[in-house]
C-alpha positions in Angstrom: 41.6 33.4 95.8 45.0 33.9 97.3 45.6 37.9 98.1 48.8 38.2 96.5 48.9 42.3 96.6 51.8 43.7 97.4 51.3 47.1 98.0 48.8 48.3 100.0 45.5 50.7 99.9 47.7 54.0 100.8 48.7 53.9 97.6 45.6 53.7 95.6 44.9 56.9 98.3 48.0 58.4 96.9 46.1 58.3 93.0 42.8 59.6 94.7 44.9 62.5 95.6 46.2 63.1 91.9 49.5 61.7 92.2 51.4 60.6 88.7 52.5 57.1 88.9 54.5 55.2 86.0 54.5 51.1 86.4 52.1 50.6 89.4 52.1 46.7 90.9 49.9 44.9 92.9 50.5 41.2 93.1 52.8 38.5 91.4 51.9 36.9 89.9 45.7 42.1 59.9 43.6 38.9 59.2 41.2 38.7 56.2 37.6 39.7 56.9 34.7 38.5 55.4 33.7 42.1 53.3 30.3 43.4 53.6 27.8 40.9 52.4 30.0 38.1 51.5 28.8 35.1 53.8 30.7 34.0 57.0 32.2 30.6 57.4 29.4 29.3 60.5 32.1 26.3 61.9 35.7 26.5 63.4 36.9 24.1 60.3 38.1 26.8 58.6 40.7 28.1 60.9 44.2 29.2 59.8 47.7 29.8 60.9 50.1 32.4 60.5 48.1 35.5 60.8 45.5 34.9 58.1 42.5 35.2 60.7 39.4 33.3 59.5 35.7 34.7 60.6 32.6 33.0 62.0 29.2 34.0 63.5 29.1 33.1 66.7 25.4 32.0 66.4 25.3 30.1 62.5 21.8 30.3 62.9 21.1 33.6 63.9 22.6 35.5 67.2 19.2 35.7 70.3 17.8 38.9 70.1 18.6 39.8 66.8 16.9 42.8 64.9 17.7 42.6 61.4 19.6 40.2 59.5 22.4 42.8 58.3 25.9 42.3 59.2 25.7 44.6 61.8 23.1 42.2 63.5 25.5 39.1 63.2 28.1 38.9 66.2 31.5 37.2 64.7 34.7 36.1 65.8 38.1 36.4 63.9 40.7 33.3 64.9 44.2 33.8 64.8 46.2 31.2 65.6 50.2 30.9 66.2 52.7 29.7 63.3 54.8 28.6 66.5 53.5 26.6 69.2 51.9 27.8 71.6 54.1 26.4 74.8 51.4 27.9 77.3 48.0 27.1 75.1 47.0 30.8 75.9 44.1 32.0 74.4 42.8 36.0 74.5 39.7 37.1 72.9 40.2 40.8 71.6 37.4 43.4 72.3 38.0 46.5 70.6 36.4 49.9 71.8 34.6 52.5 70.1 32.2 53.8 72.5 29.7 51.1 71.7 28.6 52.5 69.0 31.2 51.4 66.4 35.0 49.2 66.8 38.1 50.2 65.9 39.2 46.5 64.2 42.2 47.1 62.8 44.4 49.0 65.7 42.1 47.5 68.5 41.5 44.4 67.1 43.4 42.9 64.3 47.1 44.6 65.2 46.6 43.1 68.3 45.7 39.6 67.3 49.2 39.7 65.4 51.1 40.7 68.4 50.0 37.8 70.5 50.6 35.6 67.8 54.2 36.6 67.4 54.8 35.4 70.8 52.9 32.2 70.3 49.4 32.9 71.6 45.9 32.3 70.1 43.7 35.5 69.4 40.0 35.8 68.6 38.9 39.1 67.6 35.5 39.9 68.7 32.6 41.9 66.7 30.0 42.7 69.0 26.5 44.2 68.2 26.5 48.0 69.2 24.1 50.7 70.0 21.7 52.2 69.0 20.1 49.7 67.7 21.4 47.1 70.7 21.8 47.8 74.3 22.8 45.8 77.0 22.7 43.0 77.6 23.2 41.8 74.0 27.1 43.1 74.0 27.4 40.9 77.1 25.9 37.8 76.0 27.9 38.4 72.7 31.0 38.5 74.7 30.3 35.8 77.0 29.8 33.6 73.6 33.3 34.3 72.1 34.8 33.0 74.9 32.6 30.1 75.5 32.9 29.1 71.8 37.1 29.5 72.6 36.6 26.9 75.9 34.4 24.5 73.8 36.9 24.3 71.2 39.6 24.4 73.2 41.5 22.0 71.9 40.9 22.0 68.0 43.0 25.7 68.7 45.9 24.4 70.4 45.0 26.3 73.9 43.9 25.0 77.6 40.5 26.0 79.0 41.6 27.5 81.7 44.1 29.9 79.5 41.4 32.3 78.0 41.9 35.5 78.6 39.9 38.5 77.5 41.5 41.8 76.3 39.2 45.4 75.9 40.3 48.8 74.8 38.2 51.9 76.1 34.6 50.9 75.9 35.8 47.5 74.8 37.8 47.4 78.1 34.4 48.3 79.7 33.0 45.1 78.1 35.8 43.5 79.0 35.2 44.1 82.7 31.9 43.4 82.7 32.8 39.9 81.2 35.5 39.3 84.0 32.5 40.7 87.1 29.6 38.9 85.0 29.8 35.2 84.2 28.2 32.1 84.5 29.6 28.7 84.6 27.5 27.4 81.7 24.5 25.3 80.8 25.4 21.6 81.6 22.4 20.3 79.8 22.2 22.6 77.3 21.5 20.8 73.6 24.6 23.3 72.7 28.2 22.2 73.6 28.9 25.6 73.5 26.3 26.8 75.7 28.1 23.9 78.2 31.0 26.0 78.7 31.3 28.4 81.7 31.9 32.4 80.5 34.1 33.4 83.0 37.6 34.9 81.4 41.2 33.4 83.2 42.1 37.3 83.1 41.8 40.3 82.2 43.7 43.2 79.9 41.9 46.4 80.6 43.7 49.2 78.1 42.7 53.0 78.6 39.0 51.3 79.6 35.6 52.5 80.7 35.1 51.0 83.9 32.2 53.6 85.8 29.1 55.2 84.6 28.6 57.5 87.8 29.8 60.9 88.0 31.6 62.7 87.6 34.2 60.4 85.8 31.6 58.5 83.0 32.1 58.6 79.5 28.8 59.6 78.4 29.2 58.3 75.1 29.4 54.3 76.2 27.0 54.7 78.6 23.9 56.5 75.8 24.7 53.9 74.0 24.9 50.6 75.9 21.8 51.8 77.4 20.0 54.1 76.0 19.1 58.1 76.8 17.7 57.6 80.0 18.9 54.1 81.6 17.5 52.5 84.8 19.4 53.9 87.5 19.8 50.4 89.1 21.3 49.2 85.6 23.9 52.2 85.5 25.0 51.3 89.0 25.3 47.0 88.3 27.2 48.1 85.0 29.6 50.4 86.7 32.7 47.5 87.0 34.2 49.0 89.9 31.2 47.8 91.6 30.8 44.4 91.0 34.2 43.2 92.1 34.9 39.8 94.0 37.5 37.6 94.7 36.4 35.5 91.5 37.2 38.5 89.7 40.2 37.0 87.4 43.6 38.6 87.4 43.8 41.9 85.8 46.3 44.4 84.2 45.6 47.3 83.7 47.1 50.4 81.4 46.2 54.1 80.8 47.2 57.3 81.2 46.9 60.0 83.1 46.3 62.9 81.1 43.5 61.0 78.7 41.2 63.5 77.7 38.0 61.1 76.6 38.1 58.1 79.3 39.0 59.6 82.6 41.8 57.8 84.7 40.2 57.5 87.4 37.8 54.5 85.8 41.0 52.3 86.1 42.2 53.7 89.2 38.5 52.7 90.8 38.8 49.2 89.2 42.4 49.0 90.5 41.4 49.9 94.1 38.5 47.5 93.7 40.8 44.6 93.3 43.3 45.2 95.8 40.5 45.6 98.0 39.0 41.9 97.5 42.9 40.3 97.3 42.6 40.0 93.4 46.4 39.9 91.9 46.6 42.9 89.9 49.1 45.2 88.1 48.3 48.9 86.7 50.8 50.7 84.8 49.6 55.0 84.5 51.7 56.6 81.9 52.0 60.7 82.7 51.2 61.6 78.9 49.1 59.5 76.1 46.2 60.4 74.0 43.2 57.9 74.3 42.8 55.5 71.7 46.7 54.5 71.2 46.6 50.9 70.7 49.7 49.2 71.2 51.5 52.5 70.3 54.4 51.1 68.2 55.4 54.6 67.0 54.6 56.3 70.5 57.6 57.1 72.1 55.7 58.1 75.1 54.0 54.4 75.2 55.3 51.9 73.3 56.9 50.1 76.1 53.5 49.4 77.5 53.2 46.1 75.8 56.4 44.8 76.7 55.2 45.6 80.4 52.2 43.2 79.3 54.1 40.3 78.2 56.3 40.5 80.9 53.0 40.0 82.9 51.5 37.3 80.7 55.5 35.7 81.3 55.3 35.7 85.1 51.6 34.5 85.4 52.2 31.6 82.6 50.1 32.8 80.1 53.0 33.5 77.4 56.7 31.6 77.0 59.4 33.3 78.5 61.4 33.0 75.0 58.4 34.8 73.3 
């Protein structure tokens, strides 16, 4: 991969040494769900347009590893696709956050899947299983399904295969990451076209995310419950994002601020340093004030610009029309 970075690493030195930054760059380049026990539609036939957002399990006949048969056990995606066209056949599976133990769907999830497709791009909103019952790497594999299932039916949803994106808020965002430093590039003689399809996302949207799980800048919360009260230590350090970093890492942006009281800075400033280190193109915007959890802010005067900073990025990379 091309290092494309533009700035250099005494700058991420500069945020080691607690120095506020606004718009930091590195590089260039609500739908209707299914209510509790009502079944899920198990194809993509059913998918509609204009914000309407149709759900499916992602495993019609039953997601591995399952431990019940509740709707908590049953992974599921929510598509969303454009009333305009969508010029650039993006695609971004949605990963709301919640500390892994439950998902905030509507501001995290469902808002969100609206806002892309007002600027003619595809959503799929994610329901992962969560803990306690489920710990890694069941929220991984259920990831690394949505966006298979997006690649395998690429074209039935108007977008490329090598145009899906994955988005993550907060614990979500950790997910997210994990995703982006995790992936496979599928199963070619798996019985299961979807199974074909390689897992890696095109790029990344980490918001406010959990990226670590070493101190002293964890959230504890994600990490009890993605694996457990007392994880293997090897685990907590393959699952801290930061970490696991390449140049096959995709593309990232990357948003949060710096007085957030529940997920510490620092875990994008780490994943942030981590890139520019490897040559991955990046871009990292650290607001001075906002409270974790904010969404895309539409009534925040403190943040609400950051998702315009995002589709300017999405623009300039290809992955959203400049008239959107």
């Amino acid at each position: 991969m091309v290092n494309d970075a533009a700035w250099n690493g005494g700058l991420v030195r500069n945020f080691l040494c607690g120095l506020v930054v606004v718009g930091v760059v590195c590089g260039t380049g609500f739908g209707q769900v299914a209510a509790a026990g009502a079944p899920l539609p198990s194809t993509v036939s059913a998918v509609s347009q204009g914000g309407a957002g149709k759900t499916m399990l992602l495993w019609p006949s039953g997601a591995p590893g399952a431990l019940g048969d509740e709707d908590i056990d049953k992974p599921t995606l929510t598509v969303f696709l454009p009333v305009a066209a969508n010029a650039t056949k993006t695609g971004v599976v949605v990963a709301p956050g919640g500390g892994y133990q439950h998902l905030s769907m509507d501001k995290e999830g469902f808002a969100v899947a609206r806002w892309l497709n007002e600027r003619g791009v595809a959503a799929f909103v994610l329901q992962y299983r969560l803990g306690p019952k489920y710990h890694h790497p069941v929220e991984l594999e259920d990831a690394q399904r949505a966006i298979r299932t997006v690649r395998a039916h690429a074209a039935e949803y108007g977008v490329s295969t090598d145009h899906i994106g994955m988005w993550g808020f907060s614990a979500g965002g950790h997910l997210t990451a994990t995703a982006g430093t995790k992936f496979d590039a599928g199963k070619a003689d798996a019985s299961d076209v979807i199974e074909q399809q390689g897992s890696r996302p095109d790029f990344l949207v980490l918001a406010y995310p959990v990226i670590t799980f070493k101190e002293p800048d964890l959230h504890r919360g994600s990490l009890k419950y993605l694996l457990g009260e007392t994880p293997d230590p090897a685990l907590v350090d393959s699952l801290s994002a930061e970490t696991q970093v390449t140049r096959d890492t995709p593309p990232t942006f990357i948003f949060t601020t710096t007085d957030d009281k529940t997920v510490s800075v620092m875990n994008s400033v780490m994943f942030y340093s981590a890139l520019v280190k490897v040559g991955v193109p990046a871009e990292m915007h650290i607001f001075q004030h906002g409270a974790h959890g904010a969404g895309l802010a539409p009534t925040n005067p403190q943040l609400s610009d950051w998702p315009d900073l995002l589709a300017k990025w999405m623009r300039e990379r290809g992955y959203m029309a400049a008239s959107q």
